[in-house]
C-alpha positions, 0 to 999 in steps of 0.5 A: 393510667393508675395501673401502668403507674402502679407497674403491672405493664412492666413485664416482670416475672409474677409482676402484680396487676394490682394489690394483693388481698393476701400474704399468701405465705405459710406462716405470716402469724409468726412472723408478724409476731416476729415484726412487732416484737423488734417495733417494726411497722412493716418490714421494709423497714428492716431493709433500709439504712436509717434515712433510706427509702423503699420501692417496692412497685418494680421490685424491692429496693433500698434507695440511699441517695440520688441515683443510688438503689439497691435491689434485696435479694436473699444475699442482701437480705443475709448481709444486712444481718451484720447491720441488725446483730439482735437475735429477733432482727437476725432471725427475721432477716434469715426468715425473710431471705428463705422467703425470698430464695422459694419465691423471688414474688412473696416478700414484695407481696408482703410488703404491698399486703402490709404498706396497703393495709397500713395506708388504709388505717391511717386518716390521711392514707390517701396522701402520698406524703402519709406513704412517704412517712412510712419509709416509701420512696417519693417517686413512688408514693403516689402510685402506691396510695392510688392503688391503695385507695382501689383495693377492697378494705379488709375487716378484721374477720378477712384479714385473719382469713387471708394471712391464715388461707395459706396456712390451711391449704398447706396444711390440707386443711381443706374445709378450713380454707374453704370458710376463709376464702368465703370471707374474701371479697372477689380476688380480683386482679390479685391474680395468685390470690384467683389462682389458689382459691379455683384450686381450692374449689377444685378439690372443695368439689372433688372431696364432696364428690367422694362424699356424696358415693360413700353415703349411697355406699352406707344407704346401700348397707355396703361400709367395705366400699363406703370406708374407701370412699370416705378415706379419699375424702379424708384425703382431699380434705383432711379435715373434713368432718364428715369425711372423719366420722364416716370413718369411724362408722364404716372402717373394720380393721383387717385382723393383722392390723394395729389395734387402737389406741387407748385413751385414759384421763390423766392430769391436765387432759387426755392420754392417747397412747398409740398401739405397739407397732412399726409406725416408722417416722410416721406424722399424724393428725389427731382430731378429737370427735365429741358426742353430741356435737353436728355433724359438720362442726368443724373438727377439734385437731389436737396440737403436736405430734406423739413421742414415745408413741404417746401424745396428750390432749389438753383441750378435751373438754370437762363433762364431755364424751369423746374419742380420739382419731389418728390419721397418718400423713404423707410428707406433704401432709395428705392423709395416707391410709385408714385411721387409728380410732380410739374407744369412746372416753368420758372427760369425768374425773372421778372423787378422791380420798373416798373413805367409810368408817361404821358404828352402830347402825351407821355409815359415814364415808366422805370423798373430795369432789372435782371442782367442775363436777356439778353433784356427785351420785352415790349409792350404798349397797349391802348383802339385801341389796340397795340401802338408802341414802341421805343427801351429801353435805359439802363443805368447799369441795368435801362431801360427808354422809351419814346412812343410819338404820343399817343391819350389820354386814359388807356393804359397797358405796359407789361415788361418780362425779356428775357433770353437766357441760355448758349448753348440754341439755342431758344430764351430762357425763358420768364419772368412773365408780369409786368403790369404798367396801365397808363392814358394819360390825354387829354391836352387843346389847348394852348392859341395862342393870347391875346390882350388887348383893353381899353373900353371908359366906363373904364377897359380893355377887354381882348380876346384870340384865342386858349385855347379851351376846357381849364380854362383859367385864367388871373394873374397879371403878377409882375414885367415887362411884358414878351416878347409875344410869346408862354411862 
């Protein structure tokens, strides 16, 4: 039978039935990365000598000639580390021995993952001698494209889900995991794969159990109880986002307990500073929650952890109102405890290089406008209130106004920065205010005439009309005279 050949009769400890749908290890991004980094199609073609082959359907061995095979345990995988002395390969082979040492089944699994897929995309992967071509052994070729041939293909979209699935579960990314394994065709005879995703479900239900008696808490006006409801569902599934904006509605910090953090915009993101406290060696998740957005859309976790008690959040979107949620984690990485929320924050960078100079009657300010800001709003304001203001002219991201007609005295212009995110049907975020203080001085009236009589007892009398409220001075004037008339 195609089963027995494929050695599931055999009775080895973890044996497989059939050909697993998943890696099933944490971390299988990295170290596919690793692999093609250093031209390896699969990795087993790091454990065997040039001209070697491979088994792998009873166990992993290198075959190097008639009689001669070696089993790849984590000792040899160590000692072949003297045969591959380039650091990617010597790094690969470390990784793949503490594999090997946590689950004597996870490598052989691997190898089986990527041996089926690399069949499977090849024209002629229902040959044996297309399996032999990749380094398997002969005796085992046929059995391994057989069994190839029977298990489900897998799309693009459900091989990211299964070489991620473990990653999320690990990481109590519970829901993540969730909309992976609905990608999956059935497990099947992939007896571990069937294992892990009834677990999965298991606390799937459990965390929508916790859930569905922290709304009738909130229905019941009681947030006290609907809080720690919410906290076990955050603890189940740690990221869940209905478990996480529960929160923030419900929890009510004792008063002896840490305050918030505070955000502030800083260049390149968002600044989260945690409060002063003894956090000890502490790991969080930090998610970032934006207005608008579902209520079930999955949660925007901000990568890395705080140092100095301050981690900063890079992917925070231009124009978005948003605010920042700290969970503390166990070592095993379930949430542990009630969260550090901070205050909602606008992702609106202000103008730059605002300025104002006054003449007579007038204003001219002019301010640099963030690139993604879609208009800037202004307003002018004096000691009779709000004074007019005429439409900006731009000049690449230079703004420049002219407000004329003004009475003398102090007035404020304000600048924001306006943004209107993709797909926002509102007007979009606004800006902190840029405050520019300006005074218009009072300008004397001009002088109108002057004239010049020559007096009998000698000199020259001069008279002028206008000029009032002003020093005026008379100068002599080098050179001809100039013509009469305002100059």
């Amino acid at each position: 039978m195609a089963g027995t050949e494929f050695g599931h009769a055999i009775g080895l400890p973890h044996a497989l039935s059939g050909l697993p749908l998943s890696p099933l290890v944490g971390g299988y991004g990295e170290l596919l990365a690793a692999q093609q980094t250093i031209g390896l199609r699969h990795l087993g073609e790091l454990l065997v000598p040039p001209g070697g082959r491979l088994r792998v359907l009873d166990g992993i061995f290198a075959v190097t000639g008639p009689g001669r095979r070696r089993h790849v345990g984590a000792g040899v995988l160590r000692s072949l580390r003297r045969d591959r002395p380039e650091p990617g390969a010597a790094r690969l082979l470390e990784r793949l021995a503490a594999i090997q040492e946590a689950d004597p089944a996870a490598l052989r699994r691997i190898l089986l993952y990527q041996l089926t897929h690399l069949l499977q995309d090849h024209p002629e992967g229902r040959l044996p001698a297309t399996a032999a071509g990749f380094g398997v052994d002969p005796a085992e070729a046929a059995a391994l494209v057989h069994a190839a041939a029977l298990r489900a293909r897998l799309d693009d979209g459900q091989r990211a889900a299964a070489e991620t699935l473990l990653d999320d579960v690990l990481a109590h990314r519970i829901r993540s995991a969730a909309r992976r394994a609905a990608l999956l065709p059935p497990a099947g005879e992939d007896r571990p794969l069937a294992a892990l995703l009834a677990g999965l479900a298991t606390r799937v239900t459990a965390a929508d159990t916790e859930l569905a008696v922290a709304r009738r808490a909130e229905e019941q006006e009681d947030p006290e109880r609907a809080c720690v409801h919410y906290e076990e569902a955050a603890a189940l599934a740690g990221d869940c986002p209905r478990a996480v904006r529960g929160l923030v509605r419900t929890y009510r910090p004792d008063p002896g307990d840490p305050g918030p953090p505070v955000s502030a915009l800083v260049p390149g993101g968002v600044e989260l500073r945690w409060p002063v406290g003894d956090f000890g060696d502490t790991r969080w998740r930090v998610v970032r929650l934006t207005r608008g957005e579902p209520a079930d859309a999955p949660l925007a976790e901000v990568s890395g952890q705080p140092a100095g008690g301050v981690l900063v959040d890079r992917g925070a979107g231009i124009g978005e109102e948003i605010r920042h949620v700290a969970l503390p984690l166990r070592a095993d990485g379930t949430v542990d405890g009630p969260p550090l929320i901070a205050a909602p924050l606008s992702v609106a960078p202000a103008v730059t290089e605002a300025a104002a100079v006054d003449g007579n009657g007038w204003i001219e300010a002019s301010w640099t406008a963030p690139s993604e800001a879609s208009h800037c709003e202004v307003t002018l304001t004096g000691s009779q209130g709000p004074a007019p203001v005429p439409p900006a002219v731009r000049a690449g991201l230079r703004e420049t106004l002219r407000a004329e007609g003004l009475a003398p005295g102090r007035y404020e212009l304000v600048v924001r920065a306006r943004y209107a995110p993709t797909g926002r049907a509102d007007r979009g975020a606004l800006s902190a205010a840029v405050t520019v203080p300006v005074t218009v001085h009072a300008w004397p009236e001009p002088v109108l005439t002057l004239t010049a009589l020559a007096r009998e007892a000698g000199g020259v009398e001069f008279r002028r009309t206008g000029g009032d409220g002003a020093e005026v001075r008379l100068v002599e004037w080098p050179g001809a005279a100039p013509p009469s008339g305002p100059n």
